[in-house]
FISEMAR-67147 format. One record per residue (C-alpha): z, y, x; chain; residue in three letters. Coordinates in Angstrom, 1 decimal, always signed. Each point is the difference from the previous one (the first is absolute). Layout:
<atoms>
<up Z	north Y	east X	mol A	type ala>;
...
</atoms>
This chain:
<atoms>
<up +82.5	north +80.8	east +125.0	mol A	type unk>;
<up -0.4	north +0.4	east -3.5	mol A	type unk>;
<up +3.7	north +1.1	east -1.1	mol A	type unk>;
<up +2.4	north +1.2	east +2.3	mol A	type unk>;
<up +3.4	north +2.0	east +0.0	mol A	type unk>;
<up +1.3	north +1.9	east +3.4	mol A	type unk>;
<up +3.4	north +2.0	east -0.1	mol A	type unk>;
<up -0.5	north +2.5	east +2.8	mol A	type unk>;
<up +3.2	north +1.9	east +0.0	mol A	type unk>;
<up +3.3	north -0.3	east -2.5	mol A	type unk>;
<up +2.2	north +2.7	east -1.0	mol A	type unk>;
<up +3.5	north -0.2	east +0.4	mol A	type unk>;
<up +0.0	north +0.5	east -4.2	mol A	type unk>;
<up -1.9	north -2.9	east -0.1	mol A	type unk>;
<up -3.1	north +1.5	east -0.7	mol A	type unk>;
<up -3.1	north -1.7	east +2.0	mol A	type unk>;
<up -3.2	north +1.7	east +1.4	mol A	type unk>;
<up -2.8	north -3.1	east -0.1	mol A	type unk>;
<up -3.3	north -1.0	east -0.3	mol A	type unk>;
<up -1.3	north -2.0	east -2.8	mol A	type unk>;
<up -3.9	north -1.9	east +1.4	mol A	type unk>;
<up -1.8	north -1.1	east -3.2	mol A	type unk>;
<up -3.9	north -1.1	east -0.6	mol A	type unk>;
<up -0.9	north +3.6	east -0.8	mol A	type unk>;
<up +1.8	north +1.9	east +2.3	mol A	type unk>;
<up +3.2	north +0.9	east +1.5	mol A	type unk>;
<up +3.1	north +1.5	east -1.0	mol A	type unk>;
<up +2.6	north +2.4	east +1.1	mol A	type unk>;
<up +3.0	north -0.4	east -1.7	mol A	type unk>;
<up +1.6	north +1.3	east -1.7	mol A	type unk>;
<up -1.9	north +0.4	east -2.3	mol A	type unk>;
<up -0.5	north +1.7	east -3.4	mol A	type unk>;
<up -2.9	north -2.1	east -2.2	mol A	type unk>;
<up -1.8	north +2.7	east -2.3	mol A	type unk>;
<up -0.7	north -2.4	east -3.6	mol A	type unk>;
<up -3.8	north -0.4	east -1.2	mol A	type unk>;
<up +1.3	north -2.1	east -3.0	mol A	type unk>;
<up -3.6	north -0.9	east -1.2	mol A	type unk>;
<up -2.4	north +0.4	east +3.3	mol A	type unk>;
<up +0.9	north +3.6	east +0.4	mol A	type unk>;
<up +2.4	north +2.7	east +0.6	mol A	type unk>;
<up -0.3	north +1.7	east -2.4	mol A	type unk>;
<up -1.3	north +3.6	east +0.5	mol A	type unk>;
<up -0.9	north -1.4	east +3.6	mol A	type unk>;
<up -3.3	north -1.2	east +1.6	mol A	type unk>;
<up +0.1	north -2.6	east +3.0	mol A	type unk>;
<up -1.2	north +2.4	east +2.7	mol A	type unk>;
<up +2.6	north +2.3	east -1.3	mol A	type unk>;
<up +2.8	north -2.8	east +0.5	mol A	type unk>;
<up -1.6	north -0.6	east +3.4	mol A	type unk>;
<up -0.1	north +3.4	east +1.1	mol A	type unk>;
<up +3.8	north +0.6	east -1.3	mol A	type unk>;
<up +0.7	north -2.7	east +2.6	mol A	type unk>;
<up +0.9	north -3.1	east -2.6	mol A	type unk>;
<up +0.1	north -3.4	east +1.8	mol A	type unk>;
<up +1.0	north -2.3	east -3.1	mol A	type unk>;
<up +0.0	north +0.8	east -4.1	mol A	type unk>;
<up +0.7	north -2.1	east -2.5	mol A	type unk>;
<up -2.1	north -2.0	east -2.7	mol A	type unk>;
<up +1.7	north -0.6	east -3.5	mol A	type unk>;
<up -0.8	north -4.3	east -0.7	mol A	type unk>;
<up +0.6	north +0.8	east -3.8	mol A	type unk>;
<up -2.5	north +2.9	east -0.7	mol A	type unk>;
<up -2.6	north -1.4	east +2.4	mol A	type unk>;
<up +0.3	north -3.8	east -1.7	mol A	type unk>;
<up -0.4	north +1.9	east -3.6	mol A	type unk>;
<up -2.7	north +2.3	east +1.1	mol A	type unk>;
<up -2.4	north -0.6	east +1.5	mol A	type unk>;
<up +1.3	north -3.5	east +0.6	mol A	type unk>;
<up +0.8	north -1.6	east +3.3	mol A	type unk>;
<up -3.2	north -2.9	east -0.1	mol A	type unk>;
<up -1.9	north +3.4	east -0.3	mol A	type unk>;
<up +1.4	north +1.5	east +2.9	mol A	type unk>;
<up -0.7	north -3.2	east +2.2	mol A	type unk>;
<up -3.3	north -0.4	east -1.1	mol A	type unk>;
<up -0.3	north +3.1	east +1.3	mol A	type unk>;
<up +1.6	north -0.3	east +3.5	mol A	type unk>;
<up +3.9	north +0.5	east -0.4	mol A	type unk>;
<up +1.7	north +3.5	east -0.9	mol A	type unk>;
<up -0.5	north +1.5	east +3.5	mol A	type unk>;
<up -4.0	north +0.0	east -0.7	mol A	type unk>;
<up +0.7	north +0.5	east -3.4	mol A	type unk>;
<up +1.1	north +3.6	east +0.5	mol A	type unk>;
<up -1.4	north +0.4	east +3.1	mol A	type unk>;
<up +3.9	north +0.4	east +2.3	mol A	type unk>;
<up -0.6	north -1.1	east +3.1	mol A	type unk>;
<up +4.0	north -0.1	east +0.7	mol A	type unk>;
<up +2.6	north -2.4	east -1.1	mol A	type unk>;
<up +0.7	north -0.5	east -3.5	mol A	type unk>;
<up +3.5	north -1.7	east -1.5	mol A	type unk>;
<up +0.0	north -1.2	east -3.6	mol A	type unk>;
<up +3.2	north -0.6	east -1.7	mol A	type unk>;
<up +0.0	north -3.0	east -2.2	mol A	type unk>;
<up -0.3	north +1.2	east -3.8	mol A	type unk>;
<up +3.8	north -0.4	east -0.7	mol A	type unk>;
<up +1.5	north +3.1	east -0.1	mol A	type unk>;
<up -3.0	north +0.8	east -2.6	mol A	type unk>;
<up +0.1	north -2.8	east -2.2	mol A	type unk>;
<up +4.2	north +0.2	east -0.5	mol A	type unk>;
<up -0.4	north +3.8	east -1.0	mol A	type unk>;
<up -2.2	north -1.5	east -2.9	mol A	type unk>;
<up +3.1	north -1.1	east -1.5	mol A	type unk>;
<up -0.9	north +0.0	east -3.4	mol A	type unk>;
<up -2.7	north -1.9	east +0.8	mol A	type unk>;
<up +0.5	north -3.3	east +2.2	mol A	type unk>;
<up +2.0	north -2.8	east +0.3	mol A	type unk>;
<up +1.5	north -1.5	east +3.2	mol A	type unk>;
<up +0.4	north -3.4	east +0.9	mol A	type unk>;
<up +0.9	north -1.7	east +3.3	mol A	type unk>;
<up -3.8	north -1.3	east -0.6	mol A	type unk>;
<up -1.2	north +3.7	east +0.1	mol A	type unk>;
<up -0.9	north +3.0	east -2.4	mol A	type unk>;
<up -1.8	north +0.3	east -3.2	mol A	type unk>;
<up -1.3	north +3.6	east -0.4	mol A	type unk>;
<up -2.0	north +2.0	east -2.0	mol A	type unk>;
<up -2.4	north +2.6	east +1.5	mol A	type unk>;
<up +0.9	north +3.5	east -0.3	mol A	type unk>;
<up -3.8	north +0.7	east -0.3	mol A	type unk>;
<up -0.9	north -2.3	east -3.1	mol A	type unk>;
<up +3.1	north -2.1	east -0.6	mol A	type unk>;
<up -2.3	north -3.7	east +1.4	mol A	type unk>;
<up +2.4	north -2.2	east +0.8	mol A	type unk>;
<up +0.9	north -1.5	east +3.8	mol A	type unk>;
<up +2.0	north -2.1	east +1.8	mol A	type unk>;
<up +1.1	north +1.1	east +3.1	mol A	type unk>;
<up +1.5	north -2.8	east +2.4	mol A	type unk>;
<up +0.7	north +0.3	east +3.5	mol A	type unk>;
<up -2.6	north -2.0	east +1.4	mol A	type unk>;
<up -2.5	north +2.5	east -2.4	mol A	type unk>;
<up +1.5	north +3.0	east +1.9	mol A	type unk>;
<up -0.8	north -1.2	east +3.4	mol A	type unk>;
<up -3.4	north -1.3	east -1.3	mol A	type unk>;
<up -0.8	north +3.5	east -1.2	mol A	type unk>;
<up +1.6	north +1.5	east +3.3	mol A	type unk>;
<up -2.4	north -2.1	east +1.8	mol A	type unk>;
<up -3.3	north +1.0	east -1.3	mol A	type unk>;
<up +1.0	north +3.7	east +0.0	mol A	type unk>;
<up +0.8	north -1.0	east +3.9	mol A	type unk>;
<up +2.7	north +2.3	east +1.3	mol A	type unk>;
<up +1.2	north -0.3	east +3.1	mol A	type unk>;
<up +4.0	north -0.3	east -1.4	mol A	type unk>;
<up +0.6	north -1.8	east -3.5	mol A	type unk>;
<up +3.2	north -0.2	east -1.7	mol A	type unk>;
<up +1.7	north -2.8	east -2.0	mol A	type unk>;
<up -0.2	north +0.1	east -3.6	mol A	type unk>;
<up +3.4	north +1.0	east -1.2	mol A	type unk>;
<up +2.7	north +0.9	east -2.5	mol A	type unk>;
<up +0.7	north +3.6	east -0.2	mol A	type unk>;
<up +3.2	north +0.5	east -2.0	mol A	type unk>;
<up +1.2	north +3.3	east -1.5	mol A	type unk>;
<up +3.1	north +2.0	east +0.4	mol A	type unk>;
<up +2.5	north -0.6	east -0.3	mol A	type unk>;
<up -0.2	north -3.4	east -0.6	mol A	type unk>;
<up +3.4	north -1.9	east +0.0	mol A	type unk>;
<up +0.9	north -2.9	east +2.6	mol A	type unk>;
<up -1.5	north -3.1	east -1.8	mol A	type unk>;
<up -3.3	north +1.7	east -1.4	mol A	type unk>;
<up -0.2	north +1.2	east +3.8	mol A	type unk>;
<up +0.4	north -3.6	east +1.4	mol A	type unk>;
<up -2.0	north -1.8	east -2.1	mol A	type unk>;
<up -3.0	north +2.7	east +0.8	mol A	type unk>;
<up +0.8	north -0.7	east +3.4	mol A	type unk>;
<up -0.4	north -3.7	east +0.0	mol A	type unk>;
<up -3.3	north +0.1	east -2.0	mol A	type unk>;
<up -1.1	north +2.2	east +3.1	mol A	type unk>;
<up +0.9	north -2.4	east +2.6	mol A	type unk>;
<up -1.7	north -2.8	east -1.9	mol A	type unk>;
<up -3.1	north +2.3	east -0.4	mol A	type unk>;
<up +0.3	north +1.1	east +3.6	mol A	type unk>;
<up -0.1	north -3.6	east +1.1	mol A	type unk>;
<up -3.3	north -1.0	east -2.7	mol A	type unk>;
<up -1.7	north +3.1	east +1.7	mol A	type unk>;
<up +0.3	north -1.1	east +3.3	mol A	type unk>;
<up -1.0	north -3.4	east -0.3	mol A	type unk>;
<up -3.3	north +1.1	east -1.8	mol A	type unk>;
<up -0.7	north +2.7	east +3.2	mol A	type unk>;
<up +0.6	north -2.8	east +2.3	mol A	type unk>;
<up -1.6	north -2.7	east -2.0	mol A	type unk>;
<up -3.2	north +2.2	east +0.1	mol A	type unk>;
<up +0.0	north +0.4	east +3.6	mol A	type unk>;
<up +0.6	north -2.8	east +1.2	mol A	type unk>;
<up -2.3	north -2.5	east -2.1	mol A	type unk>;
<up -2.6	north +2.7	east -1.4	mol A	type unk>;
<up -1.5	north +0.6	east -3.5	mol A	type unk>;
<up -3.1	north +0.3	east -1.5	mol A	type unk>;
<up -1.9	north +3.1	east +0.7	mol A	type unk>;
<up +1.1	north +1.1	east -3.8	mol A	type unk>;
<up +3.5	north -0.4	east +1.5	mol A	type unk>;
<up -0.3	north +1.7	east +3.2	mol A	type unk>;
<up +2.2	north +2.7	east +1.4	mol A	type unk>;
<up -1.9	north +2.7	east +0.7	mol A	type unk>;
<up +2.3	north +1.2	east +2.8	mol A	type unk>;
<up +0.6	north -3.1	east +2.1	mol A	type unk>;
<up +2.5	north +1.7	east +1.7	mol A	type unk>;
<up +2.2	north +1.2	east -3.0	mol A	type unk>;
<up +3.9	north -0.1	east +0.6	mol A	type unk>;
<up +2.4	north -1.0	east -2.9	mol A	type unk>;
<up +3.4	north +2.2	east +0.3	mol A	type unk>;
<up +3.1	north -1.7	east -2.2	mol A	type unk>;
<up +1.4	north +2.3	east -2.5	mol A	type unk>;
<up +4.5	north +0.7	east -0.2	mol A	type unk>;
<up +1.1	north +0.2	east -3.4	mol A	type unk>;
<up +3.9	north -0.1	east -1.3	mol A	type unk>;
<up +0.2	north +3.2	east -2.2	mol A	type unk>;
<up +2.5	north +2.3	east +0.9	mol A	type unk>;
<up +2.8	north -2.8	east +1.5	mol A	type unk>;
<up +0.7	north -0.6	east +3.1	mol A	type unk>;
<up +0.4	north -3.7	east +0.1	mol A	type unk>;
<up -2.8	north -0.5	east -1.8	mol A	type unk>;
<up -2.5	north +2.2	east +2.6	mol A	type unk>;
<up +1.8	north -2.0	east +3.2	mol A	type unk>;
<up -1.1	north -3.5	east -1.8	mol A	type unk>;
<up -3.5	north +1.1	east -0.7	mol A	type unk>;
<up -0.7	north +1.5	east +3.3	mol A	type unk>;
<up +1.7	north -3.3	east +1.4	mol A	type unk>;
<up -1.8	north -2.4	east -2.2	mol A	type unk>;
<up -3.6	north +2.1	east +0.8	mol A	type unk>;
<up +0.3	north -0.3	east +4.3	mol A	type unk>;
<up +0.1	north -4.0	east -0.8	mol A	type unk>;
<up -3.0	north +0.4	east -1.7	mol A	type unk>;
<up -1.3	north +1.6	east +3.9	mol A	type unk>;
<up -2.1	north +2.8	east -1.4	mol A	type unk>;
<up -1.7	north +2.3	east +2.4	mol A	type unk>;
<up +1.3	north +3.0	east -1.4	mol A	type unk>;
<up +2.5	north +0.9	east -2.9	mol A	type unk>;
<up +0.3	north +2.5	east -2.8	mol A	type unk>;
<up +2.9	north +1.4	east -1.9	mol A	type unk>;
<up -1.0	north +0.3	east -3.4	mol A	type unk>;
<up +2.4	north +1.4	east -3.1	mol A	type unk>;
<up +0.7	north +3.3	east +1.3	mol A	type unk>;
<up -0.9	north +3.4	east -1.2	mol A	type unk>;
<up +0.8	north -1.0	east -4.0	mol A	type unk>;
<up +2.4	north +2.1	east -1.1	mol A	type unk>;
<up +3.0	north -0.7	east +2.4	mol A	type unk>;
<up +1.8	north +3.0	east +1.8	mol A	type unk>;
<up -1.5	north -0.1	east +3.7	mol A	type unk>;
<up +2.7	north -0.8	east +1.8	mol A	type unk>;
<up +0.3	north -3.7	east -1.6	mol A	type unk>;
<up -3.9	north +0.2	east +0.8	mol A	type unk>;
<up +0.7	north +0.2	east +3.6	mol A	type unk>;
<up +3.4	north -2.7	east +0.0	mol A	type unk>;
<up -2.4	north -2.5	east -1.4	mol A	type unk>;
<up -2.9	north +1.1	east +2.1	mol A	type unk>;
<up +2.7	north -0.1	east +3.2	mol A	type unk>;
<up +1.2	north -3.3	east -1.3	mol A	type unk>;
<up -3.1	north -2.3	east -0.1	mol A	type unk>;
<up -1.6	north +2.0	east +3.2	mol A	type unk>;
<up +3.5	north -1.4	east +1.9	mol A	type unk>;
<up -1.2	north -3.7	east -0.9	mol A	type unk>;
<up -4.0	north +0.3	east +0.6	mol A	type unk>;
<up -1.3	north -0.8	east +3.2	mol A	type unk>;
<up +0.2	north +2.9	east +2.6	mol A	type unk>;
<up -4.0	north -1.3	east +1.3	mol A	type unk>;
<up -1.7	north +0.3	east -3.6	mol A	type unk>;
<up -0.5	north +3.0	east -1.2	mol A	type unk>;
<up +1.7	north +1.6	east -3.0	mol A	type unk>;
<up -1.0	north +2.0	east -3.5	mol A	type unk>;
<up +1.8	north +1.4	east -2.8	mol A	type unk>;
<up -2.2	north +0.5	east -2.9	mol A	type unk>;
<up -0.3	north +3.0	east -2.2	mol A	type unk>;
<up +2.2	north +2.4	east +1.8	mol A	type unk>;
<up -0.1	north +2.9	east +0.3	mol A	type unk>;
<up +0.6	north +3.4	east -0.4	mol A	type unk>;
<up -0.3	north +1.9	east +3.7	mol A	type unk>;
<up +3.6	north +1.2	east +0.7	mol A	type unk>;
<up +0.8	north -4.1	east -0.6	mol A	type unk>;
<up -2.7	north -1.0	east +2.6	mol A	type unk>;
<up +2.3	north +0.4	east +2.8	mol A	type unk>;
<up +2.4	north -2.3	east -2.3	mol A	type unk>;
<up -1.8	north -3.2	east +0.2	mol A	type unk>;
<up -1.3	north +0.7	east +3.8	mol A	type unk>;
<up +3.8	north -0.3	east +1.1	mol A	type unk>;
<up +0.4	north -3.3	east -2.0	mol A	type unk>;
<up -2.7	north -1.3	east +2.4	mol A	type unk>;
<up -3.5	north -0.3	east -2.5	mol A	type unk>;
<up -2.9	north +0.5	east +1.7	mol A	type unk>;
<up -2.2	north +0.5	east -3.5	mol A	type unk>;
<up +0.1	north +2.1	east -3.1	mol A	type unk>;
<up -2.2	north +1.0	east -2.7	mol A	type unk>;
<up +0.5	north +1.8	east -3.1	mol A	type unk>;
<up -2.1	north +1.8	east -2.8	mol A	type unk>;
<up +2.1	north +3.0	east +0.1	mol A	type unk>;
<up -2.4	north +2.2	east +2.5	mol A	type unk>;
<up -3.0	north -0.8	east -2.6	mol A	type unk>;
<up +1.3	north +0.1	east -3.3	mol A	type unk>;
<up +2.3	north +3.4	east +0.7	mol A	type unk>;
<up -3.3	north +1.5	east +1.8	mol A	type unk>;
<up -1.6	north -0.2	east -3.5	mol A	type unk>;
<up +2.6	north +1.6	east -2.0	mol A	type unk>;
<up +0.7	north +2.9	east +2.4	mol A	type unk>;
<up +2.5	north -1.4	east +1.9	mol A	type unk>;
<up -0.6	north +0.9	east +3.7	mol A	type unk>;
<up +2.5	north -1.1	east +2.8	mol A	type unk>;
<up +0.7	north +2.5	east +2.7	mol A	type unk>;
<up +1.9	north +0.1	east +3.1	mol A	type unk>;
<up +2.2	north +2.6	east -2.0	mol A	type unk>;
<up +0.1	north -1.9	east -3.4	mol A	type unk>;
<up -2.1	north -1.1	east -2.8	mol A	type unk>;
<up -2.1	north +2.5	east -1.3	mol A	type unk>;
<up -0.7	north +0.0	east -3.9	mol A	type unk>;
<up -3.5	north +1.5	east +0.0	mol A	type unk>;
<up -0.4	north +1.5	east -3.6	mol A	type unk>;
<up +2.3	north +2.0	east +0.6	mol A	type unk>;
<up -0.7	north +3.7	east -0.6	mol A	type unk>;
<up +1.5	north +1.3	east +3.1	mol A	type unk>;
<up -2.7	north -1.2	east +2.0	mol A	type unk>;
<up -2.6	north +1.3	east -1.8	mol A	type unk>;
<up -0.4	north +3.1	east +2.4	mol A	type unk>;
<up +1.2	north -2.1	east +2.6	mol A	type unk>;
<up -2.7	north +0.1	east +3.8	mol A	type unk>;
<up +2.5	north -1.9	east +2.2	mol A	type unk>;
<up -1.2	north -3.8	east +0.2	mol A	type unk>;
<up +2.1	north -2.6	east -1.4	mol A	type unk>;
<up +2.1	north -1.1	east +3.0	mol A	type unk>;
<up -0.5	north +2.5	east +3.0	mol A	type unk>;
<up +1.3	north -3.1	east +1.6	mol A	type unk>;
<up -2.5	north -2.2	east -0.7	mol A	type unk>;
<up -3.6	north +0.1	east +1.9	mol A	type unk>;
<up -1.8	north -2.7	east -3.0	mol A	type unk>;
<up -3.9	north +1.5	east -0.6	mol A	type unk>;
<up +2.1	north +1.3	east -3.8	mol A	type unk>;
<up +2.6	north +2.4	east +2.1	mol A	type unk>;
<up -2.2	north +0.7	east +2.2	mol A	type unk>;
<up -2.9	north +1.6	east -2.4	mol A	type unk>;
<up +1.7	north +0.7	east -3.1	mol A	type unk>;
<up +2.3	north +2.1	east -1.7	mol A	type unk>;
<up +3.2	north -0.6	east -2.5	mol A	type unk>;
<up -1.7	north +2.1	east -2.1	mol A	type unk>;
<up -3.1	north -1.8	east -0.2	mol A	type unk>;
<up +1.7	north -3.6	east -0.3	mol A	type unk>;
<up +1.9	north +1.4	east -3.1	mol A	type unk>;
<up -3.5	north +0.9	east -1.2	mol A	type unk>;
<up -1.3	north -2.8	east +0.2	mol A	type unk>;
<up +2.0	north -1.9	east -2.0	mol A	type unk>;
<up +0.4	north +2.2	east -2.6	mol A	type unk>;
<up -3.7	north -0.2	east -0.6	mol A	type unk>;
<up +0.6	north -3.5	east -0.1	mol A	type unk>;
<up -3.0	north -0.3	east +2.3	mol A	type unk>;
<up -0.7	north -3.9	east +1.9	mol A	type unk>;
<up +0.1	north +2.0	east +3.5	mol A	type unk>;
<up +3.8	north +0.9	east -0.5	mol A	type unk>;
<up +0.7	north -3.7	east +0.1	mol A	type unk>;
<up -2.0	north -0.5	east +3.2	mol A	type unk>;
<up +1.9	north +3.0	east +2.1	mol A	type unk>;
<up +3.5	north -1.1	east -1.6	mol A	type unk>;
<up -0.4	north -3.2	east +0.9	mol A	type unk>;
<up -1.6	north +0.3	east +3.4	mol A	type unk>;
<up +3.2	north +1.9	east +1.0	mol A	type unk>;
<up +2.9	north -1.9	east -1.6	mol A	type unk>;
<up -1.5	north -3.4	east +2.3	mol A	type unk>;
<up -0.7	north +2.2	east +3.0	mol A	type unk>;
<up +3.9	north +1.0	east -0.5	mol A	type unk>;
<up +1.4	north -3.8	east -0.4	mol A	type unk>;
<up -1.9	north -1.2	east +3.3	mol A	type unk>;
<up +0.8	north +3.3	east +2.2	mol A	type unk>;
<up +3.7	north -0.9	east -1.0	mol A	type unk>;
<up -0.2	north -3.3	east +1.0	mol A	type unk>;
<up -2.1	north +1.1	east +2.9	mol A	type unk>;
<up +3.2	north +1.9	east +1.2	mol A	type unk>;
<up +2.1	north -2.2	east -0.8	mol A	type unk>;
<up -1.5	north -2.9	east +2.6	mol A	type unk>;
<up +0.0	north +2.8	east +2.4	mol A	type unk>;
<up +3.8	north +0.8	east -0.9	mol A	type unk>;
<up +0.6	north -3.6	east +0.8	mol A	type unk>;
<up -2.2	north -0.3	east +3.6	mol A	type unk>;
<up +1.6	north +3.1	east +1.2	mol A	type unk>;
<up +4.0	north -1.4	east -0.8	mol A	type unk>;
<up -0.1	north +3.2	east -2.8	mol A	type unk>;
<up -0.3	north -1.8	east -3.9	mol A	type unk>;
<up +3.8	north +1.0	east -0.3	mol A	type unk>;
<up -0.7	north +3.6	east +0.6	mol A	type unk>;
<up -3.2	north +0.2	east -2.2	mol A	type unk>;
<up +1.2	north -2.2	east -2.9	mol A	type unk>;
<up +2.8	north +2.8	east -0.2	mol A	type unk>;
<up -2.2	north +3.1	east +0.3	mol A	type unk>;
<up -2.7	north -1.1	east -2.0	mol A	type unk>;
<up +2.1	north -1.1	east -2.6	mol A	type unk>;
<up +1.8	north +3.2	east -0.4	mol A	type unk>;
<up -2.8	north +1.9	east -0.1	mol A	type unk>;
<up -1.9	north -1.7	east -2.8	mol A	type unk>;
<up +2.1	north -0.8	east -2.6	mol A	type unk>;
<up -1.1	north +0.2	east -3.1	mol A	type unk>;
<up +0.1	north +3.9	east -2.0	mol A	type unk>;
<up -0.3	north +1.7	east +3.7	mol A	type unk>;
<up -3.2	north +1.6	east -0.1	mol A	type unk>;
</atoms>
C-alpha cells in the first residue's frame, strides 16, 4: 500500500502514537520533519540525516521551481534521485513563500503573480502550477496551494483568505485526481505515482473561521490535513486554541500536521492537540547563528564563558557532537567563522528535535506524555543553561 496511516495507541491528552506508510518508507509518528528548503538541509548530508534516524524532510516547491526548476528535476528522475534521499520527502506548496513577498505579488482567486527574489522574472503561480511542480519533484505528500495570511489579520481579511483556500484546495485536488485517473503525457507525469495530497486549514487567528475551513476541507476527502497559519507572530497559546480547534473537526483516521512550529518546550503543545507532524526551520537556522538547544536550555555559543569550557554541550545528549566535542571547541568554531561550525551545530540541534519527539511517542506508549511534557518543559525553558 502506497499511503497508509495506523494510530496504534491514543493518549488520554489526545495525543496519538501512529504509523504513517508512504512510497519511500515508513513513519513513526510523531514526528518532527527537519526542512531542506532547496534539496538540502542545510549544513547536513543525506547519510547524515539517515544516520540521525530521519524518516521524512521536507522539500520547499518555491525555491526548487526557481532554481533549478522543477522540468529540470523531472528530467532528472524526481527530487528523491535528485539529492540522492532514499526516505520520504513532503513539499509544501509555495504559499507561505510567495505571500511573505508582499511587496512583490498580487493575489487573485485565479492565483499569484510574483516576482523572483533571485532576478525579479515574473510568474504566475496558480494552483493547478503548484501541484504540477509538486508532481515532477515527486514527493510522497503534496500540499494544496494556499493563502497564508499575516497576523493579526482582522475577521473579514481572515475570511476571505480562507475562502480563496478552499477554492484553491478544491482546483488542487481535481488536478491530482485528474492526473491519476486519466494520465498525461510523459512531460506531465508525476514522478511519484503514489504522491498523497494533504488539504491545508486556514482562518487566521478566529475561531469560527478555523471550524469552517477545517469543515469545508474533510468534504473535499483529503487523505491527510495540515494546519497552516501558525507560528506568525501570535502568543502560543492562541497557537494551540486554533491548532485544538481545527484538529477537533479533522478526521481522527488521517493523519495530522501543523506547519512551522516550533520551538522544543512547545513540541509537547501540539502533540496533546492530537498532530501527528511538525516541521520547522528553527533547529537549522539557530544552529548557524550559535543557538544550540539543550536538555537544560538554549545555549548561545559565542559566548565567552565557554571559551575554556571541556564539558560537552548537553551531557544529556549522546548525538556524535556531545559525544566528541567540547563547549569550548564549538564556541571556537564559530568564532573563526569556519564552514565546520555550521556542520557540528547543526547536526546536534536536529539530533535534539527528533530525540524529543522520540520520547515523546514513548511518553505516549507507556501512558506517561503528562509526566514528561511537565518535566521536560520545566527543565528547558528558555535562559536556564
Amino acid at each position: 500500500m502506497n499511503f497508509h496511516f495506523e494510530i496504534l495507541k491514543t493518549d488520554p491528552s489526545g495525543a496519538r502514537l501512529g504509523r504513517l506508510t508512504t512510497p519511500h518508507g515508513v513513519i513513526d509518528t510523531p514526528a518532527f520533519m527537519p526542512v531542506g528548503t532547496a534539496g538540502t538541509v542545510k549544513g547536513l548530508t543525506q547519510q547524515a540525516l539517515t544516520e540521525l534516524g530521519v524518516q521524512i524532510l521536507l522539500g520547499n516547491t518555491y525555491h526548487l521551481y526557481l532554481r533549478p526548476g522543477h522540468e529540470r528535476i523531472r528530467s532528472l528522475g524526481g527530487l528523491h534521485r535528485f539529492m540522492s534521499w532514499p526516505g520520504a520527502i513532503l513539499t509544501d506548496s509555495g504559499g507561505f513563500q510567495v505571500f511573505s513577498l508582499a511587496e512583490l505579488r498580487k493575489i487573485s482567486d485565479d492565483g499569484v503573480v510574483f516576482r523572483s527574489h533571485l532576478d525579479g522574472s515574473e510568474h504566475f503561480l496558480t494552483p493547478e502550477k503548484s501541484i504540477e511542480i509538486q508532481q515532477a519533484l515527486g514527493s510522497d505528500i503534496a500540499m494544496v496551494f494556499d493563502e497564508c495570511i499575516e497576523y493579526p489579520a482582522d475577521h473579514a481579511r481572515a475570511a476571505d483568505a480562507m475562502r480563496r483556500t478552499t477554492l484553491w484546495a478544491a482546483r488542487c485536488r481535481d488536478y491530482a485526481r485528474a492526473e491519476k485517473d486519466d494520465g498525461r503525457s510523459n512531460a506531465e507525469a508525476s514522478t511519484n505515482p503514489g504522491q498523497s495530497l494533504f488539504g491545508i486549514v486556514q482562518g487566521g487567528m478566529h475561531a469560527d473561521l478555523r471550524s469552517e475551513s477545517a469543515r469545508q476541507l474533510v468534504d473535499l476527502d483529503f487523505p491527510g490535513y495540515a494546519i497552516g497559519g501558525l507560528a506568525v507572530g501570535e502568543p502560543h497559546a492562541l497557537s494551540i486554541e486554533m491548532a485544538n480547534i481545527a484538529a477537533e473537526l479533522l478526521p481522527k483516521d488521517r493523519p495530522r500536521y501543523v506547519m512551522g512550529v516550533g520551538l522544543p518546550e512547545q513540541l509537547p503543545d501540539y502533540v496533546r492537540c492530537g498532530v501527528d507532524m511538525m516541521d520547522c526551520v528553527l533547529p537549522t537556522r539557530n544552529a548557524r547563528n550559535g543557538c544550540l538547544f539543550t536538555s537544560a536550555g538554549r545555549v548561545n555559543i559565542r559566548n565567552a564563558i565557554y571559551a575554556d569550557d571541556p564539558r560537552p554541550l548537553d551531557e544529556r545528549c549522546s548525538c556524535m557532537v556531545c559525544r566528541n566535542y567540547s563547549r569550548a571547541y564549538l564556541r571556537h568554531l564559530i568564532q573563526a567563522n569556519e564552514i565546520l561550525a555550521s556542520i557540528l551545530n547543526s547536526h546536534h540541534n536536529v539530533a535534539f528535535f527528533l530525540d524529543i519527539m522520540g520520547k515523546i511517542r514513548q511518553a505516549i506508549a507507556f501512558g506517561e506524555l503528562a509526566e514528561f511534557s511537565s518535566e521536560f518543559q520545566a527543565r528547558i525553558e528558555p535562559g536556564n543553561s
